[in-house]
N, C-alpha and C positions, 0 to 999 in steps of 0.2 A: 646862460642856463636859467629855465624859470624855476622861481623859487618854489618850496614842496608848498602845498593847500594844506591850511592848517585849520582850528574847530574854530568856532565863532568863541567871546566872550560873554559866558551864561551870566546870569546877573536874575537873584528871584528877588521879586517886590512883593508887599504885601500890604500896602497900604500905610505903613506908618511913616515916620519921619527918619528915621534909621534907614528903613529903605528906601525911599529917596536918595539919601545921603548915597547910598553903596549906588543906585542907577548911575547919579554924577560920577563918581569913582568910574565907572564902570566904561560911561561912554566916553571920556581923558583919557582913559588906559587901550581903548577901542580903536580912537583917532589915532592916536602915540603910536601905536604901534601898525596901523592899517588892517588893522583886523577888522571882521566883524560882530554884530552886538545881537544876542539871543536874550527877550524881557522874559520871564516867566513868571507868571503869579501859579500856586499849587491851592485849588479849594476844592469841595468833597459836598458842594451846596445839591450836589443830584444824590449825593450818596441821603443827607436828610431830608429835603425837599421834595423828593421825584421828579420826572421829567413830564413838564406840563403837557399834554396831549396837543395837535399841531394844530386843532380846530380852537384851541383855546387863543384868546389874546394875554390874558394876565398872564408874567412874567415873574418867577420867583424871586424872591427881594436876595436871596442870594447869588440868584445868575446877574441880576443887575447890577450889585456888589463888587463884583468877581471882575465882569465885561470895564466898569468905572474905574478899577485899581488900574489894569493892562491898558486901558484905551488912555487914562489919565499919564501914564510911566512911558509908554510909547508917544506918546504926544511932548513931551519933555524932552527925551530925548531927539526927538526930529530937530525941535526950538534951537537943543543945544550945538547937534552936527547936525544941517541940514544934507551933506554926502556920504552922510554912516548907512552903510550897508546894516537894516536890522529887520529882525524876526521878534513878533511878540503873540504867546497866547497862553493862554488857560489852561494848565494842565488837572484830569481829574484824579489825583492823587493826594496825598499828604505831603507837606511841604518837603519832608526830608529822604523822602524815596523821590519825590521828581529832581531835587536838584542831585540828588547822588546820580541817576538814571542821565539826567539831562549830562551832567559832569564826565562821564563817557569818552562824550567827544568835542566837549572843551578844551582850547589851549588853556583857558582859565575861569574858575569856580570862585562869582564875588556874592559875598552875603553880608548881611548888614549885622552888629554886634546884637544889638536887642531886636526882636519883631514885638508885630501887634498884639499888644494881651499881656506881653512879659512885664512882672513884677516890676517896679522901680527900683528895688534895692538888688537884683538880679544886675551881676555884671557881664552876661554873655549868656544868649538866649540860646536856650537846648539844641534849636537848629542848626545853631552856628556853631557849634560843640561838637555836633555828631557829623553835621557836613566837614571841617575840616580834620579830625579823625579819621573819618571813614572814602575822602574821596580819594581817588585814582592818580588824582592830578592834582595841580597846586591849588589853592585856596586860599586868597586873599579875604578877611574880615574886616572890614572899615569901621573903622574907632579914631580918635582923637579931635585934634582941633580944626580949625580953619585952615593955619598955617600950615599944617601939615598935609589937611587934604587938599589944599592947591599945592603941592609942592615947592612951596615957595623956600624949603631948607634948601633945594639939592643937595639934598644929601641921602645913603640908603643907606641902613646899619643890617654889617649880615653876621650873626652869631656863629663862628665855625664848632663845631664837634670832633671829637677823636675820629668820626667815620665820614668828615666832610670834603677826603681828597677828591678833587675833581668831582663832588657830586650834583645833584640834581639842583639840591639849594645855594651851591659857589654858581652855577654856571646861570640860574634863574638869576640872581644877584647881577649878575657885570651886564648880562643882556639889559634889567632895568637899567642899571648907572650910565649905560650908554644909552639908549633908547631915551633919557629926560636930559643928558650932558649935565649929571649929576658924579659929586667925589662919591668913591665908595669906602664906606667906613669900617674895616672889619674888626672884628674883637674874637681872640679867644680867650679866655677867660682859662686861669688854674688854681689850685689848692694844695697847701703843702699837705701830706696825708699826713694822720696824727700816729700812722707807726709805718714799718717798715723800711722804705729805703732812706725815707728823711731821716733816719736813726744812724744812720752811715755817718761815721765822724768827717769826710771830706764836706760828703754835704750839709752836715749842720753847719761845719764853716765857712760855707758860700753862702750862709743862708737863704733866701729865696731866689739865687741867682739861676741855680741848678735849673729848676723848674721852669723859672722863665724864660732862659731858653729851650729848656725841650718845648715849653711852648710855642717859640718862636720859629723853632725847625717843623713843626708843621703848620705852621701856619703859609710857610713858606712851600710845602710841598700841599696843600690843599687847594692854594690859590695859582702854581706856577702855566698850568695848561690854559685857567683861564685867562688868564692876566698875560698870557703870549699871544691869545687870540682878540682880543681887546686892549691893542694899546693904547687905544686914546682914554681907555677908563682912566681919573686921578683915584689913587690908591691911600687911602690911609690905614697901615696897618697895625693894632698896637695887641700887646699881652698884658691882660691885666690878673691881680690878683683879684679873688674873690669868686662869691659864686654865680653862676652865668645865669641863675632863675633872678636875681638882684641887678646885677652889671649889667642887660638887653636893655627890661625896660627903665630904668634909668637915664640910659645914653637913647633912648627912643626920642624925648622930649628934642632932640636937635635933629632928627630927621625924618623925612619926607615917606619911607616906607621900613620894615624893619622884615627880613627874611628869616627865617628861621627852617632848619631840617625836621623831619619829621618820622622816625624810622616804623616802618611798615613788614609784620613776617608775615611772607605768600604762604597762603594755606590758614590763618587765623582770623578769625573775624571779632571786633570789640572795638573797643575806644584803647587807642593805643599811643595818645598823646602824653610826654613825660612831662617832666615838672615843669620845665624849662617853656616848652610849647603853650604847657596849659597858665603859667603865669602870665605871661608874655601878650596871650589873649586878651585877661581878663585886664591887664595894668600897663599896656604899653600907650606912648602917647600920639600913637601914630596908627596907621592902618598895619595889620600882620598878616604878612604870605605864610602860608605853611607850605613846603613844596616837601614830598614824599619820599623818601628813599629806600626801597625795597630789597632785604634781605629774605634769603631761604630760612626756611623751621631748621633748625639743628637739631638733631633727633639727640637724647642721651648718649648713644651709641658712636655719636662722632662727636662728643666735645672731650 
């Protein structure tokens, strides 16, 4: 049976060194998996410029700009896979409607942590912000070091949540740890709450036992479909205390990619990344997938 056609991986460059960094990500992740590689640079040099009439030679220093970034980022990547299936071009848009647009029909959305122009002391440039918030599909943002962006941990850390049985970010997760013959590291993280049930005299007397295993019971029922469908994943699974915006990136610095879910309500539109996502961005030591998990609006009238 041939397998289903899947989008290319989009990958915007811009010129700086960041993005470079995210093209290389881009085209590893391309090969890795046999996919293929969509470059896109996003400039708006007609929108100020105009478009030079056709009897003209001069050339506006922003189409020249524009054509240098793409023909520059496409040429790297050929150096890097010479049999990478890729599409590279100019989009005339703003950078953060073409990659969201372009993202569509991506199996994956890579951008790089800072672009061209961003501040220094800025930990994650607007684009990158607003494309993994806002996109459809997952969202890789490349960040960290050498070691990490060669993959040389094998190893993937995936952050489970209360609403991460079998979802979109467990099942992104074991496809990468398979896909690089990387262990997969999971953590869920818990917190004694400071009133309510922990006030229960059995369980103040098991003191944190209680909890960790309820944490452990689903960590077990979050991972059980994927981990029957990948059994050559190596599984590390552990509970830890504490809180999960601290615990990701932390245990990031030991591996290779760090997954994280990302909850999405159909019908709202906004920046919808919680603590946990938007720390994880700006302070992880690795590159961060955000992959989407789509819930309905619950209207007052049904909760």
């Amino acid at each position: 049976m041939d397998s289903p056609v899947v989008g290319p991986v989009v990958v915007g460059v811009d010129g700086s060194d960041a993005g470079l960094t995210a093209l290389d990500w881009a085209v590893g992740e391309a090969v890795r998996h046999g996919w293929a590689l969509r470059i896109v640079h996003a400039s708006l040099w007609e929108h100020y410029e105009g478009v030079v009439p056709a009897w003209s030679t001069d050339r506006p220093s922003g189409q020249v700009l524009a054509e240098n970034i793409i023909g520059t980022a496409e040429e790297r990547a050929r150096r890097r896979a010479p049999a990478l299936t890729l599409t590279a071009d100019v989009l005339a848009e703003d950078a953060t409607s073409a990659l969201l647009r372009e993202g569509q029909e991506a199996v994956l959305l890579v951008v790089g942590a800072r672009g061209r122009g961003e501040l220094a002391d800025l930990l994650l440039g607007s684009v990158g912000l607003v494309v993994a918030a806002r996109a459809p599909g997952p969202v890789v943002v490349i960040r960290g070091d050498t070691y990490a962006l060669e993959a040389r941990h094998r190893r993937v850390l995936l952050g489970v949540g209360d609403r991460d049985v079998d979802s979109p970010a467990v099942r992104f997760a074991f496809r990468e740890a398979a896909v690089r013959d990387a262990e997969l590291d999971v953590v869920r993280t818990w917190r004694r709450p400071a009133h309510g049930p922990a006030d229960h005299l059995l369980m103040r007397r098991a003191g944190g036992a209680y909890f960790a295993d309820e944490s452990s019971e689903l960590l077990d029922k979050a991972l059980g479909i994927a981990a029957s469908e990948h059994p050559q994943v190596r599984l590390h699974r552990s509970s830890v205390e504490g809180p999960a915006h601290k615990v990701l990136p932390e245990r990031s610095a030991a591996a290779d990619l760090l997954v994280v879910g990302a909850r999405r309500r159909d019908g709202l539109v906004g920046l919808e990344l919680g603590r946990v996502v938007h720390r994880a961005l700006h302070h992880a030591s690795c590159p961060v997938a955000v992959v989407p998990q789509h819930h309905p609006v619950i209207s007052e009238g049904d909760q």
